[in-house]
BATI-365574 format. One record per residue: residue in three letters; x, y, z of N, C-alpha, C, O in turn. Coordinates in steps of 0.1 Angstrom, whole numbers, plus 5000, padded with zeros to 4 digits. Example, Ala and Ser with C-alpha at 12.3 -4.5 7.8 and 13.67 -1.06 7.14 Angstrom:
+------+------+------+------+------+------+------+------+------+------+------+------+------+
: voro :   nx :   ny :   nz :  cax :  cay :  caz :   cx :   cy :   cz :   ox :   oy :   oz :
+------+------+------+------+------+------+------+------+------+------+------+------+------+
:  ALA : 5132 : 4943 : 5078 : 5123 : 4955 : 5078 : 5132 : 4967 : 5078 : 5142 : 4967 : 5085 :
:  SER : 5128 : 4978 : 5071 : 5137 : 4989 : 5071 : 5129 : 5000 : 5079 : 5134 : 5011 : 5080 :
+------+------+------+------+------+------+------+------+------+------+------+------+------+
This chain:
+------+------+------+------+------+------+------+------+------+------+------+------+------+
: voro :   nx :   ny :   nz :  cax :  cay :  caz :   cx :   cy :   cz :   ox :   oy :   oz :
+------+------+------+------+------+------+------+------+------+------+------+------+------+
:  UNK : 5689 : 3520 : 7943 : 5692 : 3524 : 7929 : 5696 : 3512 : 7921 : 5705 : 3506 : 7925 :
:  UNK : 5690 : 3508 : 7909 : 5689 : 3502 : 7901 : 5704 : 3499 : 7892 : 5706 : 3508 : 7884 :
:  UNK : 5710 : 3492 : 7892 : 5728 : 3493 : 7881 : 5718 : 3490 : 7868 : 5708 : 3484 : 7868 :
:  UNK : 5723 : 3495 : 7859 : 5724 : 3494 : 7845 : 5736 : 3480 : 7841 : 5748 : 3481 : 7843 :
:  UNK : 5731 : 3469 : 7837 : 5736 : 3462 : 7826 : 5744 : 3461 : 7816 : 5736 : 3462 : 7806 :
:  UNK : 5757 : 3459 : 7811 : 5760 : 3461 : 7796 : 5753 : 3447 : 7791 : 5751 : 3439 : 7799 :
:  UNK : 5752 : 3446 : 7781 : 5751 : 3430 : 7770 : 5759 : 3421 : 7778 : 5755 : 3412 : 7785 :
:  UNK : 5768 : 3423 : 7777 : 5777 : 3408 : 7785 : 5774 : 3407 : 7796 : 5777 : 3396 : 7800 :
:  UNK : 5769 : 3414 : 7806 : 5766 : 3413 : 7825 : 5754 : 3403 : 7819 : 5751 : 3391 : 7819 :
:  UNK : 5747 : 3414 : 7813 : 5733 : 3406 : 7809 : 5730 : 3392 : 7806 : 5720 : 3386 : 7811 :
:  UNK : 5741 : 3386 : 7796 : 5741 : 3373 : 7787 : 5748 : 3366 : 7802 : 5743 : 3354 : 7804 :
:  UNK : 5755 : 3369 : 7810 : 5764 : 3359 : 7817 : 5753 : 3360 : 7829 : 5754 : 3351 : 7838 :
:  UNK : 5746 : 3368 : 7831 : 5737 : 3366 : 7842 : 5724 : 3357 : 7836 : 5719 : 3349 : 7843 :
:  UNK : 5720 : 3359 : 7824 : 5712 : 3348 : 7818 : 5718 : 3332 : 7816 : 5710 : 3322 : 7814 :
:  UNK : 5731 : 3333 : 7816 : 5735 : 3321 : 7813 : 5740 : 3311 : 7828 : 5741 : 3298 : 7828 :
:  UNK : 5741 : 3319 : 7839 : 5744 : 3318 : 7855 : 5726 : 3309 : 7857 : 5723 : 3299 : 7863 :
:  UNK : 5718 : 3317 : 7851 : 5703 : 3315 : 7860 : 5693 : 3304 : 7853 : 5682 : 3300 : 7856 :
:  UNK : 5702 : 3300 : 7843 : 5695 : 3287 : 7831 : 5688 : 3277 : 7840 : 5676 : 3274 : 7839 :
:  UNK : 5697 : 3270 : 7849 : 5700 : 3260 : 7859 : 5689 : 3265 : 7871 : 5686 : 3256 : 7879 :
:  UNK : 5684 : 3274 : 7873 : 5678 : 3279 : 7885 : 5668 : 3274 : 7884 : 5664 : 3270 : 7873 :
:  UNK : 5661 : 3273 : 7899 : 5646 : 3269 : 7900 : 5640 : 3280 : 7902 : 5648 : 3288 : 7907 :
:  UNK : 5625 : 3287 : 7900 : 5621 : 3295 : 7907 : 5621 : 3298 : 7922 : 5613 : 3290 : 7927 :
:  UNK : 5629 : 3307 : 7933 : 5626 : 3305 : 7941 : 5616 : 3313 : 7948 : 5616 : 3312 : 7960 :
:  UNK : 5608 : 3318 : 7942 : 5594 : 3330 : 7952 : 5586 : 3327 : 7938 : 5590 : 3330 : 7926 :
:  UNK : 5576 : 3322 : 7940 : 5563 : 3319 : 7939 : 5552 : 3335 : 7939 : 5550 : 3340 : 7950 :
:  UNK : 5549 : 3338 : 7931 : 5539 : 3350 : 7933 : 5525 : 3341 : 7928 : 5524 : 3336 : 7917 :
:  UNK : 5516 : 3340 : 7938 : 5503 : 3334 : 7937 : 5492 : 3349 : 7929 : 5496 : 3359 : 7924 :
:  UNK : 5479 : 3343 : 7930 : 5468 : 3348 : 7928 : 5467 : 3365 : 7937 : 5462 : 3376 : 7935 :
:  UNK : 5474 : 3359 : 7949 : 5470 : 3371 : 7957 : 5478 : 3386 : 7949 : 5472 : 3397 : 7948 :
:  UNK : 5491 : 3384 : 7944 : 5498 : 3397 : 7938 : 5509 : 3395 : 7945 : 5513 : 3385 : 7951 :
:  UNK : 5516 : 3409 : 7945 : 5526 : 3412 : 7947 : 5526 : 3420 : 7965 : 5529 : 3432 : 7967 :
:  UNK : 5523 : 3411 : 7977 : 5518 : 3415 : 7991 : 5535 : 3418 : 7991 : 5544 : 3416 : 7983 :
:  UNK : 5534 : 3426 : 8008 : 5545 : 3428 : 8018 : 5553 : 3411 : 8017 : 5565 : 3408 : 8018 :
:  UNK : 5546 : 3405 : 8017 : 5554 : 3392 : 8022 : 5562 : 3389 : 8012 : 5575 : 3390 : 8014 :
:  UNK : 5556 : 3386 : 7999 : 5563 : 3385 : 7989 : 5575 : 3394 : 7985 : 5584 : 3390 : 7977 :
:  UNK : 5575 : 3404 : 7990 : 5584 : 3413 : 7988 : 5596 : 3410 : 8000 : 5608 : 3413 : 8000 :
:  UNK : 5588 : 3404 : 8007 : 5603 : 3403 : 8018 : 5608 : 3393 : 8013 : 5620 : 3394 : 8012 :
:  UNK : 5603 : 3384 : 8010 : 5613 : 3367 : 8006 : 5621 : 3374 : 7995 : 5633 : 3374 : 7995 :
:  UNK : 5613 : 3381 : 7986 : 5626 : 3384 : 7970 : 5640 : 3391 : 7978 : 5651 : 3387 : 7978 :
:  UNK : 5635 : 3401 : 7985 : 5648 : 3408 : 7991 : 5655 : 3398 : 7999 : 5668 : 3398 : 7998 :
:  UNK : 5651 : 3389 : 8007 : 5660 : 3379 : 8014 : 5665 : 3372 : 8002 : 5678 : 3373 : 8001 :
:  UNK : 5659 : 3365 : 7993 : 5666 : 3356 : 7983 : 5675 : 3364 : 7976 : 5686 : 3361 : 7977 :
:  UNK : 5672 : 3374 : 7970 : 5682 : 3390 : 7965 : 5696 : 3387 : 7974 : 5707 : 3383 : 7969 :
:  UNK : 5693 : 3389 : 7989 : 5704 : 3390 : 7998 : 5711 : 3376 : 7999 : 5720 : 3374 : 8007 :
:  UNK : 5706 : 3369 : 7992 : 5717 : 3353 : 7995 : 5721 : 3347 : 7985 : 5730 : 3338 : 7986 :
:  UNK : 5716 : 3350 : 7976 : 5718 : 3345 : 7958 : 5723 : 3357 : 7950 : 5732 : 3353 : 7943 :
:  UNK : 5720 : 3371 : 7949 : 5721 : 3378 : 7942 : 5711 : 3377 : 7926 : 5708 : 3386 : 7919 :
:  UNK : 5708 : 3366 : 7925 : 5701 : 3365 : 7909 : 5689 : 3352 : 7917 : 5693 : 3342 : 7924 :
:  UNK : 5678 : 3354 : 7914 : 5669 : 3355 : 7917 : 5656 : 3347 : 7906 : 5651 : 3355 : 7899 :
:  UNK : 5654 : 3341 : 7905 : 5640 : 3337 : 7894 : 5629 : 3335 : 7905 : 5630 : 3328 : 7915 :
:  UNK : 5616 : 3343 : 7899 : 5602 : 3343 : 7902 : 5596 : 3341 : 7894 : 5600 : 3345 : 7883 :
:  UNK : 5585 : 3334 : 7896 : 5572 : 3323 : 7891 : 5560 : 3337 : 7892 : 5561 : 3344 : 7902 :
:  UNK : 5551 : 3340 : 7884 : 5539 : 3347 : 7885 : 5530 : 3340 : 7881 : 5532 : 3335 : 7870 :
:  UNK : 5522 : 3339 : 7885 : 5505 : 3332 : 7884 : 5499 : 3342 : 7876 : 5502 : 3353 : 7878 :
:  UNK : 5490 : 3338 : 7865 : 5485 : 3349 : 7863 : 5484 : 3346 : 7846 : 5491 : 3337 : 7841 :
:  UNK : 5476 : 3353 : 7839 : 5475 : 3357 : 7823 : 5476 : 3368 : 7816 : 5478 : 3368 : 7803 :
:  UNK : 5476 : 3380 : 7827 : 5478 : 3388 : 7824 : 5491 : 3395 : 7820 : 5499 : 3400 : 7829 :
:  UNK : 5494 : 3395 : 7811 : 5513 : 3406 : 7808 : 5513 : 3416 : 7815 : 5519 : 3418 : 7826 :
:  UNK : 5507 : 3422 : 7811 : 5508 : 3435 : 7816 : 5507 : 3438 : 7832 : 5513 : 3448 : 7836 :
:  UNK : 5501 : 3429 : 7842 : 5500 : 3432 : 7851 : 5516 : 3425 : 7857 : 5524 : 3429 : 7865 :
:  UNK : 5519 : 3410 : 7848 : 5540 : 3405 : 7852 : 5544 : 3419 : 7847 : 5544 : 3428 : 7856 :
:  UNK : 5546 : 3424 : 7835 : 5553 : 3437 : 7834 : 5556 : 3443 : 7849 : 5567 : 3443 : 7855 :
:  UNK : 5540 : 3450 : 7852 : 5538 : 3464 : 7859 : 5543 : 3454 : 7875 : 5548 : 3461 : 7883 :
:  UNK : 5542 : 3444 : 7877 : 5549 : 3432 : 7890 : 5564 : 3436 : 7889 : 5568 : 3443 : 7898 :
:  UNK : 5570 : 3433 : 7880 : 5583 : 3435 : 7879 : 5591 : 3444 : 7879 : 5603 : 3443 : 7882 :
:  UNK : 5584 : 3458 : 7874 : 5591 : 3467 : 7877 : 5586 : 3474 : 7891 : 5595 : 3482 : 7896 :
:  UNK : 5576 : 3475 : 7898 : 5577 : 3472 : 7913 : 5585 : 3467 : 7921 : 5590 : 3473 : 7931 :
:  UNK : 5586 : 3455 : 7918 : 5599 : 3449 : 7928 : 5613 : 3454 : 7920 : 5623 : 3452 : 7927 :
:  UNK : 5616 : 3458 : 7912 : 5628 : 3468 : 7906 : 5628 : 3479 : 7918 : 5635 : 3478 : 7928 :
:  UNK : 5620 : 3488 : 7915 : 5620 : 3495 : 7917 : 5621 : 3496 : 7936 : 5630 : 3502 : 7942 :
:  UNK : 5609 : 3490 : 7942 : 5613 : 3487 : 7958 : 5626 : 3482 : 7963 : 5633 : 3487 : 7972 :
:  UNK : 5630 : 3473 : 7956 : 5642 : 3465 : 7959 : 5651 : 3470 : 7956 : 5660 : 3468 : 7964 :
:  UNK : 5655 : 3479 : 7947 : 5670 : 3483 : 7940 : 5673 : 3477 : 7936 : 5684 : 3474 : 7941 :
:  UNK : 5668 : 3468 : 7925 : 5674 : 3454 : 7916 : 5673 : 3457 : 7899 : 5669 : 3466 : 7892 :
:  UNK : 5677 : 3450 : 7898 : 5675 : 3450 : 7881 : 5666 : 3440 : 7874 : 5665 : 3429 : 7879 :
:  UNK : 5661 : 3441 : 7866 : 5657 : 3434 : 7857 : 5662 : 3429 : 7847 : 5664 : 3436 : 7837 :
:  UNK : 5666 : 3416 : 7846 : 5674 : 3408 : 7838 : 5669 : 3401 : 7826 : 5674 : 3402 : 7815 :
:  UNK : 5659 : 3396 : 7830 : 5652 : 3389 : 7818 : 5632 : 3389 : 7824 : 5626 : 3388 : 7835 :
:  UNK : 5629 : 3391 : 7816 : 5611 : 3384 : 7813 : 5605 : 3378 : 7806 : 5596 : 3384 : 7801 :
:  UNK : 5606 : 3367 : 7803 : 5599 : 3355 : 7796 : 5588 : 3345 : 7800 : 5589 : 3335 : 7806 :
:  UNK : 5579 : 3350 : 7796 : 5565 : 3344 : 7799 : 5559 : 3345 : 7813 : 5551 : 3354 : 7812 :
:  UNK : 5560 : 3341 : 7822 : 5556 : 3341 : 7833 : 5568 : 3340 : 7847 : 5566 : 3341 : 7859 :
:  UNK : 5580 : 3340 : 7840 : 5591 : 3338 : 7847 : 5602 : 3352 : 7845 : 5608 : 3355 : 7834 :
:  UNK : 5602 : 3358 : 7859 : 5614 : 3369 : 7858 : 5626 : 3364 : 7861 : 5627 : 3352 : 7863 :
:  UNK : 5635 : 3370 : 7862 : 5645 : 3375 : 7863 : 5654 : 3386 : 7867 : 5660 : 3394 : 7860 :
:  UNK : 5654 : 3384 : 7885 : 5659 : 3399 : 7889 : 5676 : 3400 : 7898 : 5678 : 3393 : 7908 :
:  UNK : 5686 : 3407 : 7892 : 5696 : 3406 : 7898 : 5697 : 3418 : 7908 : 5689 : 3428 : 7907 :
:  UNK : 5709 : 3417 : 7921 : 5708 : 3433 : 7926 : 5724 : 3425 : 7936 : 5725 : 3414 : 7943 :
:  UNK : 5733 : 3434 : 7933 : 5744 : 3429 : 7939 : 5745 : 3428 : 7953 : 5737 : 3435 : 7960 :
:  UNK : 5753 : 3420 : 7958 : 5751 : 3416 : 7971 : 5759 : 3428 : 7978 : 5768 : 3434 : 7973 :
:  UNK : 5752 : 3429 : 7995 : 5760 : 3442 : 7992 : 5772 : 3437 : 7997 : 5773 : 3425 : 7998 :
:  UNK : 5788 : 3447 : 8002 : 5801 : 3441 : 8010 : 5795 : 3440 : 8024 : 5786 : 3447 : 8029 :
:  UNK : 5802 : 3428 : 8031 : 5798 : 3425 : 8043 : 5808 : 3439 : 8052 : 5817 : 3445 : 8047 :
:  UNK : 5802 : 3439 : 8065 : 5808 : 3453 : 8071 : 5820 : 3454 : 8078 : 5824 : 3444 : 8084 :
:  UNK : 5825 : 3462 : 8078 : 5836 : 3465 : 8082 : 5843 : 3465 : 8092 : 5854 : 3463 : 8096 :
:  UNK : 5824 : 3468 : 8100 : 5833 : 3466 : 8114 : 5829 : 3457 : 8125 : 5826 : 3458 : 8137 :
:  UNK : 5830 : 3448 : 8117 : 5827 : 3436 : 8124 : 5844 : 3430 : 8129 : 5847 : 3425 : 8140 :
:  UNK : 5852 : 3434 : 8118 : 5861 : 3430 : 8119 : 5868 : 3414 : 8120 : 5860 : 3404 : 8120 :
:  UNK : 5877 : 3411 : 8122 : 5885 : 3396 : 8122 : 5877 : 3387 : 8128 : 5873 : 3390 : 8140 :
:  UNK : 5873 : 3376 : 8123 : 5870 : 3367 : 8133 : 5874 : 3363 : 8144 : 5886 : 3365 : 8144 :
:  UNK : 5870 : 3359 : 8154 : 5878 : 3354 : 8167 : 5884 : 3340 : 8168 : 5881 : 3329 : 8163 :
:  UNK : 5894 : 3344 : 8175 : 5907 : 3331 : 8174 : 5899 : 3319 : 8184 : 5891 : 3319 : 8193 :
:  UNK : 5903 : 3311 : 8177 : 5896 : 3298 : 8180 : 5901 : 3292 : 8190 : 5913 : 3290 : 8190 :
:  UNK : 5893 : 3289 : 8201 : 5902 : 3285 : 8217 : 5911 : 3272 : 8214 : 5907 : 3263 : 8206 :
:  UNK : 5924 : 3271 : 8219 : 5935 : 3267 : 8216 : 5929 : 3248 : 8225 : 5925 : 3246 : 8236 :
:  UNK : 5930 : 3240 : 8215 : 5929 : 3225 : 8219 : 5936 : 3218 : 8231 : 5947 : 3222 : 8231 :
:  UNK : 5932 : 3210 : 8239 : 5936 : 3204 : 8248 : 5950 : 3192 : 8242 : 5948 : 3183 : 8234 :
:  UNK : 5960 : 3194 : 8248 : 5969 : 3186 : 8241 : 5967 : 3171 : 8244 : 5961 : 3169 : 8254 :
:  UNK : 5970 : 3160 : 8237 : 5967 : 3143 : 8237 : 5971 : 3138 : 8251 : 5981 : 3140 : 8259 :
:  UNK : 5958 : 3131 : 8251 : 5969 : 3123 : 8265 : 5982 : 3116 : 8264 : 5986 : 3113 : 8253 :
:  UNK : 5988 : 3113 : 8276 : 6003 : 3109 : 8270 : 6002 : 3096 : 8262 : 6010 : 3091 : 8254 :
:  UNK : 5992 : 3090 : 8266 : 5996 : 3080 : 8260 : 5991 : 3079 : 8245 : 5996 : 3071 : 8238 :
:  UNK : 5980 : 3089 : 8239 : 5980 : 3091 : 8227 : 5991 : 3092 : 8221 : 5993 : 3086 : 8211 :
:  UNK : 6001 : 3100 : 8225 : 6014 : 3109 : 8222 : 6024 : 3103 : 8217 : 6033 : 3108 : 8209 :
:  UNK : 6025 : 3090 : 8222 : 6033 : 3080 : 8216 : 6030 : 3072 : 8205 : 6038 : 3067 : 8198 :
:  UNK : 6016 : 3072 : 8202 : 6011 : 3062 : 8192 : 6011 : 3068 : 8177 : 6006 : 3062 : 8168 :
:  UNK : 6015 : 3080 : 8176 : 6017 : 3092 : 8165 : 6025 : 3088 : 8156 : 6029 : 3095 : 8147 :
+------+------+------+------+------+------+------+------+------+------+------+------+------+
């Protein structure tokens, strides 16, 4: 499911992604399985996302973009020319993974280190 945006998420997520490189490339081929897996992995490590589309067609970046909206559970942040912009919050890591594990306890100095302290 897709979050809704106010103006300000919007402007500070446009202003977060200025600096960005495109990281997913959409070639000639479209919008494949593969391509769709990298946006969800980059989705899942960045949260805000810029994709590159090949292409002349608008209407077909349009009808691209709200596909991967729509598969991914993301949003659409910006579309400008050939370059999107898709956010989709990261999700919380789980619960029950719980505490990290205590880190094995170090070998104390030899004595003669012990003195040179």
């Amino acid at each position: 499911m897709a979050i809704q945006l106010i103006p300000g998420e919007r402007r500070a997520l446009k202003a977060r992604a200025h600096a960005l490189n495109p990281a997913v490339l959409i070639g000639d081929g479209g919008l494949t399985a593969a391509v769709l897996e990298e946006i969800d992995r980059s989705l899942n490590a960045h949260e805000l996302v810029k994709v590159r589309i090949a292409g002349e067609d608008r209407d077909a970046r349009s009808d691209i973009l709200r596909r991967v909206c729509e598969d991914l559970g993301a949003t659409a942040v910006q579309h400008i020319g050939r370059i999107l912009l898709i956010y989709r919050q990261r999700p919380e890591p789980d619960a029950k993974r719980g505490p990290r594990p205590a880190r094995k306890p170090r070998r104390p100095l030899k004595r003669s280190f012990q003195n040179r302290v």
